[in-house]
C-alpha positions in Angstrom: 60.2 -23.0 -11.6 57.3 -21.7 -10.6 58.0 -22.7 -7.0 60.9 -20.7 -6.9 59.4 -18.0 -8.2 57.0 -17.7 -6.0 59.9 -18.1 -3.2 60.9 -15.0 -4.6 58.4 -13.2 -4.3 57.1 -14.3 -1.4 60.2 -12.6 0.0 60.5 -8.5 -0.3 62.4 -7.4 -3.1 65.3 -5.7 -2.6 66.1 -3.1 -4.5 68.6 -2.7 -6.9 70.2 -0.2 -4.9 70.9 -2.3 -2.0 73.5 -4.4 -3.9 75.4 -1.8 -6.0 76.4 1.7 -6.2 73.7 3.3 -8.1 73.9 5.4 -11.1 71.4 7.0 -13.3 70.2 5.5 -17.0 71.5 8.3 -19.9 69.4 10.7 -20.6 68.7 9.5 -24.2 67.5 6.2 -22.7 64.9 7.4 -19.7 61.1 7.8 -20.8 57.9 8.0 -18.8 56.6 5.6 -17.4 53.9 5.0 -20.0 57.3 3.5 -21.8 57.1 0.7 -24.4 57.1 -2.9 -23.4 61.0 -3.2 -23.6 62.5 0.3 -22.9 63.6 1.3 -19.6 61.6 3.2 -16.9 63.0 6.8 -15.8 64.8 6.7 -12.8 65.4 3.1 -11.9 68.2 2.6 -9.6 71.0 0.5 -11.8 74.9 -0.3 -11.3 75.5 -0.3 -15.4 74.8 1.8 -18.5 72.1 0.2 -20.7 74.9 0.1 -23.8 76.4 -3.0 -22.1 73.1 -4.9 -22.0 73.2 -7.6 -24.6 69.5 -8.2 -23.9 66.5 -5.9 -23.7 65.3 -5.1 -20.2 62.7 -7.2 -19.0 58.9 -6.8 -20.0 56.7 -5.8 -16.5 55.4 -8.9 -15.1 51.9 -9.1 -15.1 50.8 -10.1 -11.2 47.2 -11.9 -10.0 45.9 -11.4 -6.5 46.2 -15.5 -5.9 49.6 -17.2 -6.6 48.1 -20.9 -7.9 50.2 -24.0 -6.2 48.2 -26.8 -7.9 51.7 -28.2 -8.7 53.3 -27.8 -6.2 51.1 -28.3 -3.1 49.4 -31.1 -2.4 46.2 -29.8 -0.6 42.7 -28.2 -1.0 44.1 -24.7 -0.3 45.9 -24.4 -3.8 45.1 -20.8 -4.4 47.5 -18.2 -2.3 47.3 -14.4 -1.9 50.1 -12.8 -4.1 52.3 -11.4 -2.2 52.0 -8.3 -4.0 49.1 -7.5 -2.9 49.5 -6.5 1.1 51.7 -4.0 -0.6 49.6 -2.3 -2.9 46.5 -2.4 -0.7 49.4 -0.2 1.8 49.8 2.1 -1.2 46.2 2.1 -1.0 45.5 5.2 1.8 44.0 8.0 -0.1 46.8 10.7 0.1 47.7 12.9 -2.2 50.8 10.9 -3.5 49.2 8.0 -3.6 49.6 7.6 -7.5 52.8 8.3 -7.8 53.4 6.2 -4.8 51.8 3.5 -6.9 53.9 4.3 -10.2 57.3 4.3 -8.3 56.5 0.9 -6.7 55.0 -0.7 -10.1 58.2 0.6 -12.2 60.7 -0.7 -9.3 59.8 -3.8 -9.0 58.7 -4.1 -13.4 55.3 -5.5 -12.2 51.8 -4.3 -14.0 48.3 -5.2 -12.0 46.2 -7.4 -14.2 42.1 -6.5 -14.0 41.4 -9.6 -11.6 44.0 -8.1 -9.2 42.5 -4.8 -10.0 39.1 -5.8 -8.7 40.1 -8.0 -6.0 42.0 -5.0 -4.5 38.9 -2.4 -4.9 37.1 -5.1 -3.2 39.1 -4.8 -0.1 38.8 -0.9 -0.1 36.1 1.0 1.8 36.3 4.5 0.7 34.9 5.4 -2.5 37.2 8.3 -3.1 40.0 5.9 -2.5 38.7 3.5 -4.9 37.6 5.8 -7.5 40.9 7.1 -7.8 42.6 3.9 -8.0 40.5 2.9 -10.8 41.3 5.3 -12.8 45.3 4.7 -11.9 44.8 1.8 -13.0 43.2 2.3 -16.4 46.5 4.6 -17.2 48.8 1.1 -17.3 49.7 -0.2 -20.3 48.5 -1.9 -22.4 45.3 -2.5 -19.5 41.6 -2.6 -20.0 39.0 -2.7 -17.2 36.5 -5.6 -16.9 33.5 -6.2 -16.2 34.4 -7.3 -12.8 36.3 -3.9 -12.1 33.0 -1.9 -12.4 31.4 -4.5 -10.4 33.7 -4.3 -7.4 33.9 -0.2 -8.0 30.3 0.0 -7.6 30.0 -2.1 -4.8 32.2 0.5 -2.7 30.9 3.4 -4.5 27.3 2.6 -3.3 27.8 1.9 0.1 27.2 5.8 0.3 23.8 6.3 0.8 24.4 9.6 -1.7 26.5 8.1 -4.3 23.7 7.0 -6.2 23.0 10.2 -7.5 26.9 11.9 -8.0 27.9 12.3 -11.6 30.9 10.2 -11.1 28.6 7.0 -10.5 26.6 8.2 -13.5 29.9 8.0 -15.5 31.2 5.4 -14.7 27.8 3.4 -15.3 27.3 4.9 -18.8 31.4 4.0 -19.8 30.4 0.2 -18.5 27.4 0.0 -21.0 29.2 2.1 -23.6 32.2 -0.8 -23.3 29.3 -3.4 -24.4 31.3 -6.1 -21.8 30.0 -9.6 -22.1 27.8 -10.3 -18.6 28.7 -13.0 -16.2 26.9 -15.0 -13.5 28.5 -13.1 -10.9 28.6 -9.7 -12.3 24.5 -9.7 -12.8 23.8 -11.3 -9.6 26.5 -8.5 -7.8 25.0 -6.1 -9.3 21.6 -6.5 -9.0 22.1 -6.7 -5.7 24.3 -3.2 -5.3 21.7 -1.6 -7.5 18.8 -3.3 -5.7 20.3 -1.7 -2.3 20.7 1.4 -3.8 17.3 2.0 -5.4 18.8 2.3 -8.8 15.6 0.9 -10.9 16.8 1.8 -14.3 20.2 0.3 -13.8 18.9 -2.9 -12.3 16.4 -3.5 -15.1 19.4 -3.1 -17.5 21.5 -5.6 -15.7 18.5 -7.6 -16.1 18.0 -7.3 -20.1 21.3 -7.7 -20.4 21.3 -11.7 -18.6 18.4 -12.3 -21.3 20.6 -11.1 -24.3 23.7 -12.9 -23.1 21.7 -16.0 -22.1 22.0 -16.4 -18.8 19.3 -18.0 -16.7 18.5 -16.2 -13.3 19.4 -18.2 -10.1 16.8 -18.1 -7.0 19.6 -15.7 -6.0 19.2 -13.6 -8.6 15.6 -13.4 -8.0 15.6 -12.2 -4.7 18.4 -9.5 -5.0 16.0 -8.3 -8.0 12.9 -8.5 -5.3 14.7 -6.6 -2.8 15.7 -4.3 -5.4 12.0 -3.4 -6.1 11.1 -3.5 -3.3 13.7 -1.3 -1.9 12.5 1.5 -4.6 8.9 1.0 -3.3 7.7 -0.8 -6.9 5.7 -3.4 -4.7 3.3 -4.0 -7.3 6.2 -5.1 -9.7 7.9 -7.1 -7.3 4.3 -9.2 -6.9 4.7 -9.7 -10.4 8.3 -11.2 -10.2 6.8 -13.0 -7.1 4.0 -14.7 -9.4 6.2 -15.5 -12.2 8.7 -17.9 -9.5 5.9 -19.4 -8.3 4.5 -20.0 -12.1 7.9 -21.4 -13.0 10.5 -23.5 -12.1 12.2 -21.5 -9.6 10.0 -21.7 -6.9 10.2 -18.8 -3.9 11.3 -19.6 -0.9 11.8 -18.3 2.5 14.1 -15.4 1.5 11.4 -14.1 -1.4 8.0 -14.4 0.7 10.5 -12.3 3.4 11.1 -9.6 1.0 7.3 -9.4 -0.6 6.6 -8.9 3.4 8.8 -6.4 3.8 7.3 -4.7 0.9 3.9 -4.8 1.2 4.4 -4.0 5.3 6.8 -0.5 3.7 3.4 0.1 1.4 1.2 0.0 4.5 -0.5 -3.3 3.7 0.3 -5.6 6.8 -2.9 -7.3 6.1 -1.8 -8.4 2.9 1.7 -9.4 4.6 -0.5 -11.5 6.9 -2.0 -13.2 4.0 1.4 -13.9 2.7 2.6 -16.1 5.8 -0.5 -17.7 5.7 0.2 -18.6 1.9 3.9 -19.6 3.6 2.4 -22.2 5.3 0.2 -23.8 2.3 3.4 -23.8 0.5 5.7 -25.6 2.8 7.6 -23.0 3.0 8.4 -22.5 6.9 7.9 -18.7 8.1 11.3 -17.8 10.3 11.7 -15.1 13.1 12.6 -12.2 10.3 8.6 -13.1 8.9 7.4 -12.4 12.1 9.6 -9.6 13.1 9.2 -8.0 9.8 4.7 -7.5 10.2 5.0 -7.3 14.1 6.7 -4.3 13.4 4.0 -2.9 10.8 1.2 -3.6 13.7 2.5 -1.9 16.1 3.4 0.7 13.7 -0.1 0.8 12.6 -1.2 0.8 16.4 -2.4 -3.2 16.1 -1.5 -4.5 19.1 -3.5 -7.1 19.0 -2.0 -8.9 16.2 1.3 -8.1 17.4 0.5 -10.5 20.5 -1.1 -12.9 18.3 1.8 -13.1 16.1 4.0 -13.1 19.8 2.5 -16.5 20.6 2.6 -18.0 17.2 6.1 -17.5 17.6 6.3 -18.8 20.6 4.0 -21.9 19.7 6.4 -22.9 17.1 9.7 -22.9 19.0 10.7 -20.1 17.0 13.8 -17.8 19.2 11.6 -14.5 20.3 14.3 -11.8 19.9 14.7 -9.2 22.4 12.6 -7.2 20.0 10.0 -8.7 19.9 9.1 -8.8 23.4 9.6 -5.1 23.5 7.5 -4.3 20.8 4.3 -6.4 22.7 4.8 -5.2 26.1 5.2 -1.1 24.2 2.2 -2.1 22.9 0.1 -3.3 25.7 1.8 -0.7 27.6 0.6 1.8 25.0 -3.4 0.2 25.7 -2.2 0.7 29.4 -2.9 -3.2 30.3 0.3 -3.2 32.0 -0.8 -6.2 34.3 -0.7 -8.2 30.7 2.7 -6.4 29.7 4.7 -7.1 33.4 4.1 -10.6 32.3 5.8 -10.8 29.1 8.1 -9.0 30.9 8.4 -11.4 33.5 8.5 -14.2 30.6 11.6 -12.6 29.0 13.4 -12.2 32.4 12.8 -15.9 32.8 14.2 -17.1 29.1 17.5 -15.0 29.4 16.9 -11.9 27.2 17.8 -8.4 28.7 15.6 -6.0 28.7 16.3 -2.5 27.3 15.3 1.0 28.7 12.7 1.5 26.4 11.1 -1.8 28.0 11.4 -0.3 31.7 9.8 3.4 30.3 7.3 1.5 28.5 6.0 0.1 31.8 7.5 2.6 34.4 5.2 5.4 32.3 2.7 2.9 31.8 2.0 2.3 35.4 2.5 6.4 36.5 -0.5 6.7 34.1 -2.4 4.2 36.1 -1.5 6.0 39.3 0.5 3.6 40.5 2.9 5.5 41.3 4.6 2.6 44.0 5.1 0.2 41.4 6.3 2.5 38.8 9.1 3.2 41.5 9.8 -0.3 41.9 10.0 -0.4 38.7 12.9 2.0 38.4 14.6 0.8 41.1 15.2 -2.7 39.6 15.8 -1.1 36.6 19.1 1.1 38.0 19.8 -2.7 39.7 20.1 -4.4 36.7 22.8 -1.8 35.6 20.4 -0.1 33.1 21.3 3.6 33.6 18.1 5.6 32.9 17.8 8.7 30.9 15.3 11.9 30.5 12.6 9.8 29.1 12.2 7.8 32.0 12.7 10.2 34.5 10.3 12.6 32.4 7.7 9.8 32.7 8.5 9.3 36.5 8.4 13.6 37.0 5.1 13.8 34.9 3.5 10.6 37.5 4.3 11.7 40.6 3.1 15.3 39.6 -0.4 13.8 38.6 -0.4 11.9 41.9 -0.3 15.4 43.8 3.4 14.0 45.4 5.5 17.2 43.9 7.9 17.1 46.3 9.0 14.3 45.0 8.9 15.1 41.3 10.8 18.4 42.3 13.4 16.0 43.7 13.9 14.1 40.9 13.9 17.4 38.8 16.7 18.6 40.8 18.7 15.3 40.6 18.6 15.6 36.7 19.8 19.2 37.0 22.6 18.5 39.2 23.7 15.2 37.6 23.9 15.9 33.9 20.0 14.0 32.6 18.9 16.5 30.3 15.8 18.4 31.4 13.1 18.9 28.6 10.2 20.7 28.0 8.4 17.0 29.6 9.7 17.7 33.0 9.1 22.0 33.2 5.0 21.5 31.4 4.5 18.2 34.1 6.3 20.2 36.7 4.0 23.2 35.8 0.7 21.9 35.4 1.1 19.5 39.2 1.7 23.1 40.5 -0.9 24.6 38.7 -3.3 22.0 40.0 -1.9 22.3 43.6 -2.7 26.1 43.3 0.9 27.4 43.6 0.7 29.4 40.4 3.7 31.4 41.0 6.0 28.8 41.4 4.2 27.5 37.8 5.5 30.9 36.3 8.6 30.8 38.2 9.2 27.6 36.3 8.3 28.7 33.2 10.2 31.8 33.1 13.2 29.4 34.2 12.8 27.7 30.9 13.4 30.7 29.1 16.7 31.5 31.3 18.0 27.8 30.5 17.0 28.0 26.9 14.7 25.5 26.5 11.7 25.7 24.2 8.8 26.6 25.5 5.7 24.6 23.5 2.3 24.3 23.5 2.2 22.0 26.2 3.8 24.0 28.9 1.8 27.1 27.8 -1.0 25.5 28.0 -0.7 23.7 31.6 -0.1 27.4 32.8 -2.6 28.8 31.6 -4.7 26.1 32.6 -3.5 26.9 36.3 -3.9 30.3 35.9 -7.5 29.7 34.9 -8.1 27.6 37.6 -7.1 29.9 40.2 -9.6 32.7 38.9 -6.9 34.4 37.2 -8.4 34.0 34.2 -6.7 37.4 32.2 -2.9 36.3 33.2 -4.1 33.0 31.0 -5.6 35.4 28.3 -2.1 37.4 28.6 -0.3 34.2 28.2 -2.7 33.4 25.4 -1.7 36.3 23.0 2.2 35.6 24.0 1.7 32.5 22.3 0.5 34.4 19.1 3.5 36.8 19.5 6.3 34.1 19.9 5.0 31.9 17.4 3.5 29.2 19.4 0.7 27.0 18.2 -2.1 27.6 19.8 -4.1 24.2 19.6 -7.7 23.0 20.7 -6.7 22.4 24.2 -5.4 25.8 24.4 -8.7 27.2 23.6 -10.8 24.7 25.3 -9.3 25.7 28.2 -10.3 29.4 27.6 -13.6 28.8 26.7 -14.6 26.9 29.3 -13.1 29.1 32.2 -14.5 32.1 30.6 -18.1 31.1 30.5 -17.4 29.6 34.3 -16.9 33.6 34.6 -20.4 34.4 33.4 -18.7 36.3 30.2 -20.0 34.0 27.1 -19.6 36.9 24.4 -15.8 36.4 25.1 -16.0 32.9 25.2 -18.1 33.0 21.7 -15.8 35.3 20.3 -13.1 32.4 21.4 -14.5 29.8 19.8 -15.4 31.7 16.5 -11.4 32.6 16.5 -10.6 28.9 17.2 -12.8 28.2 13.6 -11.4 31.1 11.5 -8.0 29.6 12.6 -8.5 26.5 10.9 -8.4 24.7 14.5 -11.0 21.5 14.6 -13.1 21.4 17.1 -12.9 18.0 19.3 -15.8 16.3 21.8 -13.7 18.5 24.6 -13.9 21.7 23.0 -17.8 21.3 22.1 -18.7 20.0 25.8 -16.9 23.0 27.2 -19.0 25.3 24.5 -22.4 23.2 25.4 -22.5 23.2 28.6 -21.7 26.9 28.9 -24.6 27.6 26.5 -27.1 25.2 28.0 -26.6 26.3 31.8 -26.7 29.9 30.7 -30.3 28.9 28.7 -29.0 28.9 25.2 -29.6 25.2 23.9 -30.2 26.7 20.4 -27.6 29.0 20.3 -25.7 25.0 20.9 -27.6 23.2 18.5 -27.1 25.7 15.8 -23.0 25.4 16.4 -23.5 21.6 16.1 -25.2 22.0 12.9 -23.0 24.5 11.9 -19.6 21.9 12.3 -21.6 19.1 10.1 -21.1 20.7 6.7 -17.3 20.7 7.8 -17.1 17.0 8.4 -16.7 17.7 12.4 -19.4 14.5 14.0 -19.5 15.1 17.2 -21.2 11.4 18.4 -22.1 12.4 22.0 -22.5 16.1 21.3 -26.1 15.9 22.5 -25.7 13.3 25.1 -23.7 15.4 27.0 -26.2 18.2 26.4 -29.1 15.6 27.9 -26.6 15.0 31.0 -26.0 19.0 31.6 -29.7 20.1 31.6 -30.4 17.3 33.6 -27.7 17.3 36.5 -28.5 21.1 36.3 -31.8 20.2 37.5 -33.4 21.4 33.7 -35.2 18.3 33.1 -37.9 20.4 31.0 -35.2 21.9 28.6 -33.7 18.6 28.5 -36.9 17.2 27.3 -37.4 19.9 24.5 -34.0 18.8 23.3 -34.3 15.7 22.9 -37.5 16.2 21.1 -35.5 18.4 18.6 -33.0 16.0 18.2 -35.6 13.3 17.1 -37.9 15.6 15.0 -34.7 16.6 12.8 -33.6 13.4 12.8 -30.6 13.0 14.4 -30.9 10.3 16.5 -33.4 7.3 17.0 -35.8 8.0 19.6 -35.2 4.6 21.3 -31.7 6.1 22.4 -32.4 9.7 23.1 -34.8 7.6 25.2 -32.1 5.5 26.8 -29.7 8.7 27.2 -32.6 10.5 28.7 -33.8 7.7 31.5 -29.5 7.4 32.0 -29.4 11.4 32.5 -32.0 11.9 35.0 -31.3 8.6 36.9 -27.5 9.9 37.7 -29.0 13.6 38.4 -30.9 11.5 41.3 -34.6 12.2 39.4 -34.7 8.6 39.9 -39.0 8.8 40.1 -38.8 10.4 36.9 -36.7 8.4 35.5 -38.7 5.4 36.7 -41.8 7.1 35.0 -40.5 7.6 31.4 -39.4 4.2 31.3 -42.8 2.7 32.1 -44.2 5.2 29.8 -44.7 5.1 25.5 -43.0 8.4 25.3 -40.1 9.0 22.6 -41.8 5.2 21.4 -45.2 5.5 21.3 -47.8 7.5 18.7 -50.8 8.9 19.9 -53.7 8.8 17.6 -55.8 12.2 16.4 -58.4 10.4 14.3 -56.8 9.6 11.3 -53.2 11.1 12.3 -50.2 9.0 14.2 -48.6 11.2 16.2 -45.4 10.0 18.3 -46.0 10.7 22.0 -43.3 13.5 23.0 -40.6 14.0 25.5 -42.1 17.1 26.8 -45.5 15.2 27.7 -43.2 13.5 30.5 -44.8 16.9 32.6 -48.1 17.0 31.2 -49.4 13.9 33.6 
């Protein structure tokens, strides 16, 4: 029998109609369809009047989403996909009739989904407004109750959405599940744990968890690491460690999949020395790190800027025999790009060439900007070439970084080539290419094809930042056009651009080339009320200005002045020594360094070793020569009972 049953339905059911002239049940016999078990849905095609039955009409089958041939096929596929189900999951589309598409299908053919087909059908969805509303179809059959496994396969589709997490319809939903008190299953708990892991949902995933302990059930290593992940995932790193411990304390020992998840976690926390520790406890444990450890804290250091251990992880990979992914090898040659030892990263580059992997664009930028910066402009063209060979098409970060190295090795022409290539072609052109563009010109002296440029970017409406302000005014400066840059400066203020350290380094120190230190005072005392911190670049253009125009105090005092702000400047009076000096003002440059020891700043051994340095590259070699065969800055002269240390200035006394 129930061979040729499922015959029957294995075959589309005709309807009713198809055979004989239809006619429509009396009135007093048709109901909705939320009819009793053995009256008569509204509307169902029929050839006779129900007064001639001498039976009730048939009770709605109730249908699974396998048909089970366990006695009637001989093999290890015994369980078969109903039938029915292709054509509800086509009812399935998210229109606006799709309920009533489902009711007129379910009351033709007297069939009633049971929860397992139910869930097995929500399982196959993908849109959560879809399966939403066929949920709650489905709770409106009779005599039907939702379980466990419904809400399971619901939430899975619900939380794909990053967002869902936080709609009141998952909120629902969730509370009607707990309110229901439905016994927990192996498979729910692990399922969900896992959704709710994904999704961040803490609270919910600790429930699922009391609720295994209270219905018995013992958590797999599965279990485990979806509830690790889950934690994880929601950035409780520090109660994931303590899930962690209690595996190892018990019988359910982590393995690969759990140290890989604790990594993750404490690499997310910014603790990648603590994920180190972690593969080293790997290894104690027998457990053997896999390509997803390594991948996982490469990607912290070189997040972190650790490049080093990046390569050091590189080769442990490699040592082991371990498949380096194409990541991998981009992250290490980025990062010794990013050091600029791009000898050492063209030969992992050459290495993963020679294993089969293809390299990406951000490879060939990596190395194409990392040998413009070099000045190498040749092989960073080379570079480029072979990449456009190997069919990798390149894009306005590559050309930016080929634009901004040709225009530091003076060859605009070039660069403006390139520039109009991008134009004509379609490659987006960026504030990179108009500030590299404008500050080779600026360099080169041709100013007003800097401005030209810059009032271009305006036209094409790109946004003009810092950067590009900043190389024009620099070229303006350069150029002894020092109040077009101080127009250009106040723009900035106007238009809302940042004005940033560079911005007023650049003033400063061009003004005080100008003889007109007020204004460059004035400068930097509007740089401080800004809230902008000084760097060693914006102090060495204020020191020297002051110490070649014979105000070392005036320097020292702004030096002492940035201390109470937390601004060290560590060669601040180094490159103080190495002006006076070079400016031939070895005397001044003597009574500054004997300041800097008698307030204690320094050592004098070092303002010792800075001094003999200073005077040697200002070609004072004999004097040089001198202080270092003499006990000044380490010697003490003795006044009868008083030590005195021999000073700097006594370096003229002799």
């Amino acid at each position: 029998m129930r061979r040729i049953r499922f015959l029957l339905l294995k075959r589309p059911s005709p309807s009713i109609a198809a055979i004989h002239t239809p006619c429509t049940l009396r009135p007093e016999t048709q109901h909705s369809h939320k009819h009793n078990a053995n009256s008569i849905p509204t509307g169902i095609p029929c050839t006779f009047s129900t007064t001639s039955l001498p039976y009730p009409f048939p009770r709605p089958e109730l249908v699974e989403p396998f048909c089970d041939l366990s006695d009637v096929v001989s093999s290890t596929q015994q369980l078969q996909p109903s039938p029915w189900l292709t054509q509800i999951l086509n009812l399935l589309d998210g229109s606006h009739s799709m309920e009533s598409n489902l009711d007129t299908f379910c009351r033709n053919f007297l069939i009633t989904l049971s929860p397992n087909f139910v869930a097995h059908a929500l399982r196959s969805l993908k849109s959560p407004n879809t399966a939403t509303r066929f949920f709650h179809w489905a709770s409106n059959q009779n005599n039907y109750s939702h379980t466990l496994d419904c809400y399971v396969s619901l939430f899975h589709v619900l939380l794909s959405v990053p967002t869902a997490a936080a709609s009141p319809e998952f909120l629902d939903l969730f509370t009607e599940m707990r309110r229901k008190q439905l016994p927990m299953t192996v498979h729910a708990a692990n399922s969900l744990i896992k959704s709710f892991g994904g999704a961040c949902l803490v609270e919910e995933l600790l429930w699922v968890w009391r609720a295994m302990k209270e219905h018995g059930i013992e958590p797999s290593l599965h279990t485990y690491n979806f509830l690790l992940n889950g934690l994880v995932n929601s950035a409780l790193v520090e109660s994931a460690d303590r899930v962690f411990v209690a595996m190892k304390e018990g019988r359910m020992k982590p393995d690969v999949v759990s140290y890989n998840t604790m990594i993750k976690g404490y690499c997310k926390v910014g603790k990648a020395r603590k994920a180190l520790e972690m593969v080293r406890e790997m290894e104690v444990e027998n457990v053997e790190p896999d390509k997803v450890t390594y991948m996982t804290i490469m990607q912290a250091c070189y997040t972190e800027g650790d490049v080093d251990c990046c390569l050091s992880l590189y080769h442990e990979m490699d040592d082991k025999g371990l498949e380096v992914p194409s990541h991998a090898y981009s992250l290490v040659i980025c990062g010794l790009c990013r050091q600029g030892k791009v000898v050492e990263g063209c030969n992992v580059f050459e290495t993963m060439i020679s294993r089969g992997c293809r390299v990406n664009k951000a490879v060939y930028t990596a190395l194409i900007d990392s040998y413009a910066k070099i000045g190498n402009m040749d092989g960073a063209l080379r570079l480029f070439e072979r990449m456009k060979m190997d069919g990798i098409e390149p894009d306005e970060v590559t050309y930016g970084a080929v634009v901004n190295g040709l225009c530091k090795s003076g060859r605009l022409e070039e660069a403006m080539g390139y520039f109009e290539f991008c134009r004509v072609n379609g490659v987006a052109v960026n504030a990179v290419f108009y500030s590299s563009l404008i500050d080779g010109l600026g360099k080169a002296g041709r100013v007003d094809e800097a401005e030209r440029l810059f009032d271009e970017m305006e036209e094409k409406g790109c946004m003009r930042d810092s950067y590009c302000y900043n190389a024009l005014i620099d070229g303006l400066c350069k150029c002894g056009r020092i109040d077009e840059g101080l127009a250009w400066f106040k723009q900035m203020e106007r238009v809302g651009c940042e004005q940033t350290v560079y911005t007023y380094t650049i003033i400063i120190s061009e003004l005080f080339k100008e003889h007109r230190n007020e204004e460059a005072l004035k400068m930097w005392d509007m740089m401080i009320d800004k809230g902008v911190t000084p760097n060693v670049a914006s102090f060495r253009a204020l020191s020297i200005g002051l110490c070649l125009s014979g105000k070392v105090a005036r320097a020292c005092k702004v030096l002492d002045d940035l201390a109470p702000m937390g601004i060290v400047l560590e060669t601040a009076y180094e490159d103080m020594i190495n002006v006076l000096c070079k400016a031939s003002r070895v005397k001044e440059a003597c009574k500054l360094a004997d300041g800097i020891v008698d307030r204690g700043r320094e050592i004098p051994g070092r303002i010792r070793t800075v001094l003999i340095n200073a005077l040697r590259k200002a070609g004072n070699a004999d004097l040089a020569m001198k202080l270092m065969h003499s006990k000044i800055g380490i010697g003490y002269d003795r006044m009868r009972s008083v030590k005195r240390r021999v000073k700097f200035q006594t370096l003229f006394d002799s």
